[in-house]
C-alpha positions as CSV (number, residue, x, y, z in Angstrom):
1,X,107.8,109.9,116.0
2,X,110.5,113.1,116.0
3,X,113.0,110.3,115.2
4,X,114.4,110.0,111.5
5,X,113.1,107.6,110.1
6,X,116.0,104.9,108.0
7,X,113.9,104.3,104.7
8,X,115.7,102.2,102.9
9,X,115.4,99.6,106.2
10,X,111.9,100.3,106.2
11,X,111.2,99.7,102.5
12,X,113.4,96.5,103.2
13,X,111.2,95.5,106.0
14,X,108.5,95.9,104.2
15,X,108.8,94.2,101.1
16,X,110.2,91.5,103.3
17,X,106.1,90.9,104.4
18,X,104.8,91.9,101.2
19,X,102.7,88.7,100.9
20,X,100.5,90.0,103.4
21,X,99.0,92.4,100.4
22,X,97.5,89.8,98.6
23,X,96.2,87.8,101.7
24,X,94.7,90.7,102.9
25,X,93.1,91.2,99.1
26,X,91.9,87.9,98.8
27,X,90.4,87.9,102.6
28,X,88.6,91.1,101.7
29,X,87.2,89.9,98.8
30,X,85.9,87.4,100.4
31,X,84.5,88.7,103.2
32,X,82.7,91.1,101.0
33,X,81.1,88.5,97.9
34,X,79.7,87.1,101.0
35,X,78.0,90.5,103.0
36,X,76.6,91.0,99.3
37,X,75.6,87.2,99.0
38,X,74.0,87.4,103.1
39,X,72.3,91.3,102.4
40,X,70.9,90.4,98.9
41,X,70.3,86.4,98.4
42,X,69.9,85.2,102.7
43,X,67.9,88.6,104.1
44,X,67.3,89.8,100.7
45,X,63.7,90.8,99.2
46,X,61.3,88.3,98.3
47,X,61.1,87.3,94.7
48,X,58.5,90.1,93.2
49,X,57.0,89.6,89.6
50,X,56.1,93.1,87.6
51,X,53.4,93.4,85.3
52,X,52.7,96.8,82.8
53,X,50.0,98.2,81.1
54,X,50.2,101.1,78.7
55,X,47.0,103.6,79.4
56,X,45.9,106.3,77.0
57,X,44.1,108.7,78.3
58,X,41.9,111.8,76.1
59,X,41.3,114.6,77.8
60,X,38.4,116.8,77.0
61,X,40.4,120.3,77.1
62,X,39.1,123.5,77.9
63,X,40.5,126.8,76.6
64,X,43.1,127.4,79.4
65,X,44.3,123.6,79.6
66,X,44.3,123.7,83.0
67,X,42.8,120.3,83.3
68,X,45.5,118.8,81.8
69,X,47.9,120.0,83.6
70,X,46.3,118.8,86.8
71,X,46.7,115.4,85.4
72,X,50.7,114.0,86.2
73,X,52.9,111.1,87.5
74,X,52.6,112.9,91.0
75,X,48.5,113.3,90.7
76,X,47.7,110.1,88.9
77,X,49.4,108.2,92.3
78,X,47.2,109.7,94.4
79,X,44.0,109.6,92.1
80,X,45.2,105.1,92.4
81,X,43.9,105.4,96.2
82,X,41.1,107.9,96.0
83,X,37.8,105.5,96.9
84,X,36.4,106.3,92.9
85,X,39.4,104.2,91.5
86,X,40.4,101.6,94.6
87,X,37.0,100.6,94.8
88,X,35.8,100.0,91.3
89,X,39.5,98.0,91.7
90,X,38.4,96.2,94.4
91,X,35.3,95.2,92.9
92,X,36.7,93.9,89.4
93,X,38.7,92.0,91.6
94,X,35.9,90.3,93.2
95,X,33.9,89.8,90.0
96,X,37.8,87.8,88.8
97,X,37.1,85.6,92.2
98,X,39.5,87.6,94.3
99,X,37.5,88.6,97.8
100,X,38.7,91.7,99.2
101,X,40.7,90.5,102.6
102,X,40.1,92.9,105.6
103,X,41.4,91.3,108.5
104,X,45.0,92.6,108.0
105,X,46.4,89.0,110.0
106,X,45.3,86.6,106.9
107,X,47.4,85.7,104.5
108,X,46.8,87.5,100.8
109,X,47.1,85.6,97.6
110,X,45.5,84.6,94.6
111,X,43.3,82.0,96.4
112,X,42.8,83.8,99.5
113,X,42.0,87.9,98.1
114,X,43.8,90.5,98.2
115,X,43.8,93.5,100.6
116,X,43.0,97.1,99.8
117,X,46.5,98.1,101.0
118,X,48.4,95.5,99.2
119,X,46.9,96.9,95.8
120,X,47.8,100.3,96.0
121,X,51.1,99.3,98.0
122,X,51.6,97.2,94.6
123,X,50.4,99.7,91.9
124,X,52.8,102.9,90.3
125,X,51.2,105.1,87.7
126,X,53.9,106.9,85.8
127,X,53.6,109.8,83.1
128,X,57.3,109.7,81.7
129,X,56.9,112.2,79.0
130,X,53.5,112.6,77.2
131,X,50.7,113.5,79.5
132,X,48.2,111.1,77.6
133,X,50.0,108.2,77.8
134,X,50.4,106.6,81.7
135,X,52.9,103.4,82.2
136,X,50.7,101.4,85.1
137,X,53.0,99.2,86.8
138,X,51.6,95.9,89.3
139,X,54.6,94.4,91.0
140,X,53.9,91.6,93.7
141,X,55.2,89.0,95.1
142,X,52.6,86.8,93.3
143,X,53.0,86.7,89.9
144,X,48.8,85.8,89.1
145,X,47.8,88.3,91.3
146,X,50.0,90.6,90.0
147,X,48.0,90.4,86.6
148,X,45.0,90.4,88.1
149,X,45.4,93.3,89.7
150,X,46.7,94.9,86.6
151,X,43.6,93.8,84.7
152,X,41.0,95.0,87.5
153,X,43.6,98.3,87.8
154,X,43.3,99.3,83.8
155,X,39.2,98.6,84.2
156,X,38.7,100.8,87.0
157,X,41.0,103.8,85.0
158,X,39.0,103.1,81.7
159,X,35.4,103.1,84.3
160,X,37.1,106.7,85.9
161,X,37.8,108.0,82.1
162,X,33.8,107.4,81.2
163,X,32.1,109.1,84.1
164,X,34.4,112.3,84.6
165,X,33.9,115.3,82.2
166,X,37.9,115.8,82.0
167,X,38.0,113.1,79.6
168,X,36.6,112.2,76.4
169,X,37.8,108.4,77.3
170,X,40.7,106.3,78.9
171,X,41.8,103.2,77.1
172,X,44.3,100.5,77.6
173,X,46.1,100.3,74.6
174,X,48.8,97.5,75.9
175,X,50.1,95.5,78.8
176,X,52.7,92.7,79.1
177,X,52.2,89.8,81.4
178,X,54.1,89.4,85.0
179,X,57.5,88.6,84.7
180,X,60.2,88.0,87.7
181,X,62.0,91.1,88.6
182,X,65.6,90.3,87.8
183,X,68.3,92.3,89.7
184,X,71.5,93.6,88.6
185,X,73.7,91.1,90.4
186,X,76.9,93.3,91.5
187,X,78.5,90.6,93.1
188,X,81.8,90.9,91.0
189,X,81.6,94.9,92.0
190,X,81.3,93.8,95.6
191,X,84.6,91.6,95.6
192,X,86.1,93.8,94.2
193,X,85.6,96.7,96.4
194,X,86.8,94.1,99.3
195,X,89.8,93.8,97.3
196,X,90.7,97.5,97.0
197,X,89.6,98.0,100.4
198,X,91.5,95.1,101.7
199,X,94.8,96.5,99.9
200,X,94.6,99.6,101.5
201,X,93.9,98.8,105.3
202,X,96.5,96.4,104.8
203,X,99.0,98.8,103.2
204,X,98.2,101.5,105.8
205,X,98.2,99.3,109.2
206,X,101.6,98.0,107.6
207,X,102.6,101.4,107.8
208,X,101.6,102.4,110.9
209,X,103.0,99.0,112.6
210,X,106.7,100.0,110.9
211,X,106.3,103.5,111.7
212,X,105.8,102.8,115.5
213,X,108.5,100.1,115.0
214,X,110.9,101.1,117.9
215,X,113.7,98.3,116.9
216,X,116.6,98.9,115.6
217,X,117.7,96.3,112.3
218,X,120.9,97.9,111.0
219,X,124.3,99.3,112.9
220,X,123.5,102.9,111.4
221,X,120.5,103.4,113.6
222,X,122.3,102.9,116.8
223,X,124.8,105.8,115.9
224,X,121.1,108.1,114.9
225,X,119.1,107.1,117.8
226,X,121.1,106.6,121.1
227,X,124.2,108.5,120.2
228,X,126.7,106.2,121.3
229,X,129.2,104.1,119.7
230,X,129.0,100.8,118.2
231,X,131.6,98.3,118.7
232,X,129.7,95.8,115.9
233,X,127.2,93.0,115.6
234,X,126.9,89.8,116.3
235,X,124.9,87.0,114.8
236,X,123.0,84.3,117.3
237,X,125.3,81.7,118.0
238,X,125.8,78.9,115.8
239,X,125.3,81.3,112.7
240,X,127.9,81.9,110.2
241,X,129.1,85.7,110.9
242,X,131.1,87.3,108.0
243,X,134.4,87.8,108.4
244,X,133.9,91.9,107.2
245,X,131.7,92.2,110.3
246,X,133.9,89.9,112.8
247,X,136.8,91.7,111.8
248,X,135.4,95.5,112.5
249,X,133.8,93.6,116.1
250,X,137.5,92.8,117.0
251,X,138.9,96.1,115.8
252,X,136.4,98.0,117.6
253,X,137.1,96.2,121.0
254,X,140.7,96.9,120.4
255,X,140.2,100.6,120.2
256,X,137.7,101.3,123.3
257,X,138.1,98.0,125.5
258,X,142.2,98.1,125.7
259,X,143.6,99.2,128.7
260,X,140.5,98.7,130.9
261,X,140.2,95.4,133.1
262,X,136.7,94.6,133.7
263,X,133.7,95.7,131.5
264,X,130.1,94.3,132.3
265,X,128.0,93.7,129.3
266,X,123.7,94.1,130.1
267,X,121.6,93.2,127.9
268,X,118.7,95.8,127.0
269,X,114.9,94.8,127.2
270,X,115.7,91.2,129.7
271,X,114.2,92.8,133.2
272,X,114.4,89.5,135.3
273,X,117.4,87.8,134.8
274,X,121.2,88.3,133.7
275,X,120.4,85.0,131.1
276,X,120.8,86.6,127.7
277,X,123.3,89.0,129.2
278,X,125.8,85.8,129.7
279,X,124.3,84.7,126.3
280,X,125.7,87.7,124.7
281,X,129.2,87.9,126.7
282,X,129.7,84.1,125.8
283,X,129.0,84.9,122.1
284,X,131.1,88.0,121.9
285,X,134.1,86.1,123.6
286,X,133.3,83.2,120.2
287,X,134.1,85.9,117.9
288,X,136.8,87.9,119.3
289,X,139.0,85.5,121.4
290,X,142.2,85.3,120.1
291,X,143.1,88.3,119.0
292,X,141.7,90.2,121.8
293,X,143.1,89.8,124.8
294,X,140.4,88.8,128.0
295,X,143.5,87.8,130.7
296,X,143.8,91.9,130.2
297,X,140.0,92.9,130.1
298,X,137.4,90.8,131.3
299,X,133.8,91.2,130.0
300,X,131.1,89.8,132.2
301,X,127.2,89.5,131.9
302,X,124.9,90.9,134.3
303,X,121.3,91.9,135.0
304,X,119.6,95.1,133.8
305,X,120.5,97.4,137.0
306,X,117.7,98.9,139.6
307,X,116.2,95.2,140.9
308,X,118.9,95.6,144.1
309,X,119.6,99.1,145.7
310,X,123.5,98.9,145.1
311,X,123.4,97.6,141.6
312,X,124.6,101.3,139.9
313,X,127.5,101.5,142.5
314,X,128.7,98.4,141.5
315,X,129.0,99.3,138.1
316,X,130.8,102.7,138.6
317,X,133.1,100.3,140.8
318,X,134.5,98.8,137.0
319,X,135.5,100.7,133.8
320,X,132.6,100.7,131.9
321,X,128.9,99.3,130.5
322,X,128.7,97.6,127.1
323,X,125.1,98.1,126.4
324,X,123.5,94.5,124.2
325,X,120.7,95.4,121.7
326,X,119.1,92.5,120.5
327,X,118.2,93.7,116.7
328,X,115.0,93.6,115.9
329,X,113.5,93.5,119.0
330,X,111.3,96.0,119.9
331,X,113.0,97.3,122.7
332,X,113.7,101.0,122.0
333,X,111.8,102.8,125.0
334,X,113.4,99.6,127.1
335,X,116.8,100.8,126.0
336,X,115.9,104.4,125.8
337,X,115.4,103.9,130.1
338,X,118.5,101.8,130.5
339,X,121.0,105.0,128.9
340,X,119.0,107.4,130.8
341,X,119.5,105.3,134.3
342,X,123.5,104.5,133.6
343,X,123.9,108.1,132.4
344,X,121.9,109.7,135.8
345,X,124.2,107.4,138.0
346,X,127.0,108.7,135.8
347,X,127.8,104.7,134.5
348,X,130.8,104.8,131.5
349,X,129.2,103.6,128.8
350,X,131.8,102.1,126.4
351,X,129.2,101.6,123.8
352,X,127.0,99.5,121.8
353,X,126.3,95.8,120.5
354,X,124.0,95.0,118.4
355,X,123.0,91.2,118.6
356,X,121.4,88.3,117.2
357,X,121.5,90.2,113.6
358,X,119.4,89.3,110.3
359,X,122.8,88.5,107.8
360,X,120.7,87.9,104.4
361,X,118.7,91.3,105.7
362,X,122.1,93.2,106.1
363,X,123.5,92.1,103.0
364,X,120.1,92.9,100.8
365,X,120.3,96.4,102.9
366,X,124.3,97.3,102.1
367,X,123.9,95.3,98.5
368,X,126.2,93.0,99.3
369,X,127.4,90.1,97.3
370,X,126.4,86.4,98.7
């Protein structure tokens, strides 16, 4: 994390997977339309009908209006389940043919009756401004009973207005039938906020994944991260390499491989075997044979030292370590052990290769022409 980071690689990299933004969009969407669709359509609440009445009530006011005042939204809620009101309810109710229910384990309904809970569980008494005019509001999940219980509610008020000395009277001056309670569906909002949130855990875990990205893409890295030189890069074999890149490979052997006779080339992150060391030595002698000279220096692939006791005295025995970085890879604590080992067993390292190199990637990063 203390490392620089290369930014333009990184904004390379990462427009390079920029399809992943609108997958991610379109998964969140999804996955969200169909929470909203499970919490409020599958395990949602039952279909509830709503039926209104529109009370006005006279008081008879004394000199200090306290009466009135007594008389609110807050009040009028309770006054709904005091036993003068519930059971004048309950027995307009039974004069409509709905029996009161008692036993709590039967079913309610317009043909069955209706329990004292489920009418004042149903029933809202609102003042919203005017405190002689009350909103009384049924809603249940039977739309019959629900104006039943409307009809026997408003009865039972107009009953309470004539026997208490508060009021002159309590009428019901309108009411409008049960009608389904229709939801705002914010199924559109809900997709959409799996979009945006989509986008963004996307965005950031592509972030984080790059930031902790330990590889190394581009020749310039190797300098800024190990501090050793680079002799070049090399494409897999069997892939075009460009002649600008060839050319500073061979130039770069010539300058820090003459005069030595036997170099060993390991390749960084392969623990088990010396297989894509001799992969790498075999590619490198491809591009540079010819005009380097291997009857004078030999380059050979072997293992990653430390699996035999001996393996670092062996190397010290030749002139020098190329170290193979397969680009792209992430092997960066992998290598970050291999310097630290050849440098503690005082190894030459002669410097760097990186391999198996992205050519469109390296071009779109130095703005080459194809």
């Amino acid at each position: 994390m203390d490392e620089a980071l290369n930014l333009r690689s990184f904004y390379l990299r990462l427009f390079r997977k920029i399809w992943i933004l609108p997958l991610a969009a379109a998964i969140g969407g999804l996955i969200a339309g169909l929470i909203y669709f499970v919490a409020t359509v599958v395990y949602g609440p039952a279909r509830s009908y709503s039926a209104t009445a529109t009370i006005y009530i006279d008081f008879a006011y004394d000199e200090s209006g306290e009466v009135v005042d007594w008389y609110n939204a807050y009040t009028w809620n309770l006054l709904m389940a005091t036993d003068e009101i519930i059971d004048t309810t309950m027995e307009n109710l039974k004069d409509a043919g709905i029996p009161e229910i008692t036993d709590a384990s039967v079913v309610s309904g317009i043909s069955s009756g209706v329990s004292r809970e489920e009418v004042l569980e149903s029933t809202s008494a609102d003042i919203p401004s005017d405190v002689r005019v009350m909103v009384l509001t049924i809603t249940n999940n039977d739309q019959e009973l629900a104006d039943a219980i409307l009809e026997a509610s408003a009865a039972s008020l107009e009953h309470f207005g004539s026997v208490k000395d508060e009021f002159n009277s309590i009428k019901q001056i309108g009411s409008t039938p049960a009608e389904l309670v229709v939801y705002t569906d914010r199924t559109l909002a809900a997709v959409i906020f799996g979009v945006v949130m989509g986008l963004l855990i996307a965005f950031f875990a592509m972030l984080l994944i790059n930031t902790m990205d330990d590889a190394i893409y581009v020749p310039e890295d190797v300098q800024s991260k190990y501090g050793l030189t680079l002799l070049g890069c090399m494409t897999k074999s069997g892939v075009a390499m460009p002649d600008r890149f060839r050319n500073e490979l061979i130039e770069a052997s010539h300058e820090f491989l003459n005069g030595k006779s036997q170099i060993l080339l390991i390749s960084s992150g392969n623990w088990d075997d010396d297989t894509k060391s001799k992969e790498d030595s075999l590619r490198l002698h491809e591009l540079i044979e010819g005009p380097f000279d291997f009857n004078k220096t030999s380059i050979t692939g072997v293992e990653i030292p430390g699996n035999k006791t001996d393996s670092y005295r062996k190397i010290n025995e030749t002139d020098g370590v190329i170290i193979a970085i397969q680009a792209g890879k992430r092997i960066g604590t992998a290598t970050d052990h291999l310097i630290s080992q050849l440098k503690k067993h005082n190894c030459n390292i002669v410097g760097i290769i990186l391999t198996d190199v992205d050519m469109k990637f390296l071009k779109l990063y130095y703005r080459m022409k194809k």
